[in-house]
C-alpha positions as MATLAB code, in Angstrom:
seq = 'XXXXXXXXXXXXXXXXXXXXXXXXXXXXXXXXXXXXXXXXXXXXXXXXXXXXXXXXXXXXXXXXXXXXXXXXXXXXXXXXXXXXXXXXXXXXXXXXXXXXXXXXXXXXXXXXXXXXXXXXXXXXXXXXXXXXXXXXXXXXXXXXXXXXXXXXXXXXXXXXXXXXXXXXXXXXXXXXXXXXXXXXXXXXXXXXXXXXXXXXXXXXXXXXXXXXX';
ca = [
    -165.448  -56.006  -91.494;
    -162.509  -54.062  -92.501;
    -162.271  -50.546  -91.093;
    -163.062  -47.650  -93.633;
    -160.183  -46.323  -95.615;
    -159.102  -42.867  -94.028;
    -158.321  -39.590  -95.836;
    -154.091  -39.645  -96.305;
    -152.361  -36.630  -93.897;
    -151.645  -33.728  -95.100;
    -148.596  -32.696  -94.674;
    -148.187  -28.889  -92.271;
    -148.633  -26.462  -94.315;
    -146.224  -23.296  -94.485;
    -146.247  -20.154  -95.960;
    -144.553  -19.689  -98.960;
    -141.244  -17.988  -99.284;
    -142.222  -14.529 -100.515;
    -144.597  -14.345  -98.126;
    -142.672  -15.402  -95.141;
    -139.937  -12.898  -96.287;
    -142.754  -10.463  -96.294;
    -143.739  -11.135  -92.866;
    -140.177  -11.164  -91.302;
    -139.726   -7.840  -92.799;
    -142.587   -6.007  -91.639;
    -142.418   -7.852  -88.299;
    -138.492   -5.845  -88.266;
    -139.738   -2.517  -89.599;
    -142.368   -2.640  -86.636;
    -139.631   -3.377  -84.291;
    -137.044   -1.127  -85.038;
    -137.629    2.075  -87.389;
    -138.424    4.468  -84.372;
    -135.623    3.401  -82.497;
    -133.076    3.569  -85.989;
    -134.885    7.030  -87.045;
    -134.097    8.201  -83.226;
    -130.256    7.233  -83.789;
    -129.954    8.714  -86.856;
    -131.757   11.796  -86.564;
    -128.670   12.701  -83.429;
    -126.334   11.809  -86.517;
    -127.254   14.357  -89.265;
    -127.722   17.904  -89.462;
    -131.243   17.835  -91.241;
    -133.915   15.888  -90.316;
    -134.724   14.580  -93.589;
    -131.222   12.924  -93.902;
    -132.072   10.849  -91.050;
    -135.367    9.494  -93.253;
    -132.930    8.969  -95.567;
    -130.919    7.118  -93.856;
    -133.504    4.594  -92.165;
    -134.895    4.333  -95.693;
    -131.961    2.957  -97.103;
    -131.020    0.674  -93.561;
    -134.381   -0.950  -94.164;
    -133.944   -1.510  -98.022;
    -130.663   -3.184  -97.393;
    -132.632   -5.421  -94.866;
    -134.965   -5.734  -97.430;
    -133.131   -7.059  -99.692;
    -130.951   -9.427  -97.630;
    -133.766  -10.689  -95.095;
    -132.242  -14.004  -95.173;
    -129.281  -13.006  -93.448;
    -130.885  -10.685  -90.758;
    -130.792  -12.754  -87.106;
    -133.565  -13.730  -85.482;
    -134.860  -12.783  -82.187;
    -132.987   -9.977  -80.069;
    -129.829   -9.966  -81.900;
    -131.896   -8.261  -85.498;
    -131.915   -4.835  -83.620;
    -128.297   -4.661  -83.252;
    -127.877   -5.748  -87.035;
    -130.218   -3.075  -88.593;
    -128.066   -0.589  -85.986;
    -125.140   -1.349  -88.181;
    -126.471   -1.495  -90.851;
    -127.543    2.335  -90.224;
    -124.086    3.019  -89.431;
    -122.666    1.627  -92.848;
    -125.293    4.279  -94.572;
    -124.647    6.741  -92.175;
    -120.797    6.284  -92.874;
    -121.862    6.157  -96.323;
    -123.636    9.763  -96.770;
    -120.989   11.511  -94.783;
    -117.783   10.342  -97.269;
    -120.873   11.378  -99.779;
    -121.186   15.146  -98.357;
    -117.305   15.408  -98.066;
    -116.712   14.773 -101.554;
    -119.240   17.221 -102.588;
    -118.134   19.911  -99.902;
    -114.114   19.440 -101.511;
    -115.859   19.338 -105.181;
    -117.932   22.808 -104.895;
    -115.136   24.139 -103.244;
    -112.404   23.433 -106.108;
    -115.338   24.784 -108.679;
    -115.844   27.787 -106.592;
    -111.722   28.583 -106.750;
    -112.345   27.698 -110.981;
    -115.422   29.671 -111.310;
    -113.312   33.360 -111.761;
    -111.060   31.688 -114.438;
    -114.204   30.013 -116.313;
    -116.733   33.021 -116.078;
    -115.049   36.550 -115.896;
    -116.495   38.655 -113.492;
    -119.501   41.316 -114.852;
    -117.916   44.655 -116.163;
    -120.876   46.150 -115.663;
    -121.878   47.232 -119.098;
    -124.495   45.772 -121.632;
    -123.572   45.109 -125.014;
    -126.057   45.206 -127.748;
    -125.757   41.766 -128.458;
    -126.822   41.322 -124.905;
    -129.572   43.264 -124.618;
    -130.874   42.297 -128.268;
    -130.146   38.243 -126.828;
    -132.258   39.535 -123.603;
    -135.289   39.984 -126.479;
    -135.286   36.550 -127.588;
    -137.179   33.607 -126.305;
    -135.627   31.260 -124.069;
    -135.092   28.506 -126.706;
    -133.500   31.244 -128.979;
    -131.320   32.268 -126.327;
    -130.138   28.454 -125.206;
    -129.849   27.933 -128.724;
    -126.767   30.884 -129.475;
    -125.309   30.211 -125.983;
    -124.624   26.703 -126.724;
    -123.194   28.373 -130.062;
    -120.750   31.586 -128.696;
    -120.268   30.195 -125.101;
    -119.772   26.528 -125.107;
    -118.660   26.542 -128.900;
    -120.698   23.187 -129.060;
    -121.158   21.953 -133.317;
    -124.540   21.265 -134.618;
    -124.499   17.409 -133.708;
    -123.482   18.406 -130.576;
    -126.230   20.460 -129.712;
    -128.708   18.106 -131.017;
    -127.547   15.919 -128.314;
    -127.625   18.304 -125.805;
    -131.194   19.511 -127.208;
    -132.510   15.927 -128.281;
    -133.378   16.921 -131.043;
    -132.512   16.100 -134.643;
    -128.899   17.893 -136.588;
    -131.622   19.255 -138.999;
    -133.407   20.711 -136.722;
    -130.761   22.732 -135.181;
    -129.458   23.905 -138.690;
    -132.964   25.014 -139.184;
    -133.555   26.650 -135.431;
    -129.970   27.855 -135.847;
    -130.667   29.763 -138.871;
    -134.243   31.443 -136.924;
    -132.529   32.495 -134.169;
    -129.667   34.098 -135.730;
    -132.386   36.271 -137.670;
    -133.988   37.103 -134.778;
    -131.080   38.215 -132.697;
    -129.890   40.137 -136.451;
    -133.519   41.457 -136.207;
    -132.781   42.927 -132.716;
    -129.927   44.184 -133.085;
    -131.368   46.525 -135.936;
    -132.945   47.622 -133.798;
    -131.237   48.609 -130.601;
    -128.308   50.417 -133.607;
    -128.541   53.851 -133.655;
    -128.639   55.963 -136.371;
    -125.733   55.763 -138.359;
    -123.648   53.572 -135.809;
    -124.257   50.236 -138.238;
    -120.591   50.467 -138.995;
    -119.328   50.064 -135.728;
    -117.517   47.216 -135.099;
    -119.157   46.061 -132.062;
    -122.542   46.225 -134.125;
    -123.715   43.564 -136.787;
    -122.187   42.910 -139.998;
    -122.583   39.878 -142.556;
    -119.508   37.384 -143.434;
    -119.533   36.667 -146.945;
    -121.788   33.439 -145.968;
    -124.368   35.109 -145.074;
    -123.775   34.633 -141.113;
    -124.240   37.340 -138.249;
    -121.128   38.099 -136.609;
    -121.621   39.553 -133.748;
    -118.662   37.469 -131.219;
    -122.115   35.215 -131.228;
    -120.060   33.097 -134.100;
    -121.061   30.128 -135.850;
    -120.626   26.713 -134.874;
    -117.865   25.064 -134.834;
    -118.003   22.368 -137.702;
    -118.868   19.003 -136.605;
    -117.424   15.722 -138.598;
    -120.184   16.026 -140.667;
    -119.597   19.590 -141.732;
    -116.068   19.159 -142.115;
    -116.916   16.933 -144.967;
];
């Protein structure tokens, strides 16, 4: 009697790749974070740099777990690794040290130093709401044209020439109000152009492409 047909092997089975990946990794983290957040913590300054820091080791192991060595030799790679950020954030802070410090030598040139007296048109910008105010500094100190402060806003060209328009009534409206009694012809105080504009060294914009036209 022939003997029974039997059930063909299966063949091991093995994780799939994702999941092995997964694995490795954790199996890593588990190994070495303490002993990477130890070595960089003596590295920085502030603690939290050093979280930093192991953070970005173990994304970079993350994302090339293939090439991390197995067995004893993966806590000396994720040690380098930590150095390379480490290395990394330092060139980092020494570019932004030398940058503040060439804006802080620029700063006196770009922003004149407080006189120590108000104008009007300061204290009658001081009344307006904070959009208001944005709005006629992008205007008289960054000299920015209408589709240039819709960018900056993100907001439509319409919409400035309409806001534009509000807020130049309102600081008009203001200023009325802070002139004295017959001081309106003083030249520091408000006066019309013959378009209808406040000039008040709060000037118009400067025409964009569009307005040029």
């Amino acid at each position: 009697m022939p003997a029974p047909d039997r059930p063909p092997e299966r063949p091991p089975s093995h994780p799939p790749p994702d999941e092995d990946r997964a694995a490795r990794f954790t199996a890593l983290f588990e190994a070495t974070h303490r002993p990477l957040l130890a070595y960089a913590v003596r590295r920085v300054a502030d603690p939290s740099d050093a979280a930093d820091v192991v953070a970005e080791a173990f994304l970079v192991a993350w994302r090339r777990i293939d090439d991390v060595p197995v067995g004893d030799d993966a806590r000396p790679w994720m040690f380098g690794v930590a150095r390379r950020v480490l290395a990394n954030l330092h060139r980092g802070a020494r570019r932004r040290l030398a940058l503040a410090d060439r804006l802080r030598a620029e700063v006196a040139e770009a922003v004149p130093p407080p006189t120590g007296e108000v104008s009007d048109v300061e204290r009658a910008l001081a009344r307006l709401g904070p959009d208001d105010q944005e709005l006629l500094r992008l205007v008289a100190w960054e000299e920015l044209a209408r589709d240039e402060i819709a960018l900056v806003l993100g907001i439509s060209r319409a919409a400035v020439r309409v806001r534009l328009h509000r807020a130049r009534r309102r600081l008009a409206e203001q200023l009325d109000g802070l002139v004295a009694p017959g001081a309106a012809s003083a030249p520091q105080r408000k006066r019309d152009d013959p378009t209808g504009h406040v000039v008040t060294g709060w000037g118009r914009t400067r025409p964009g492409t569009e307005e040029a036209r």
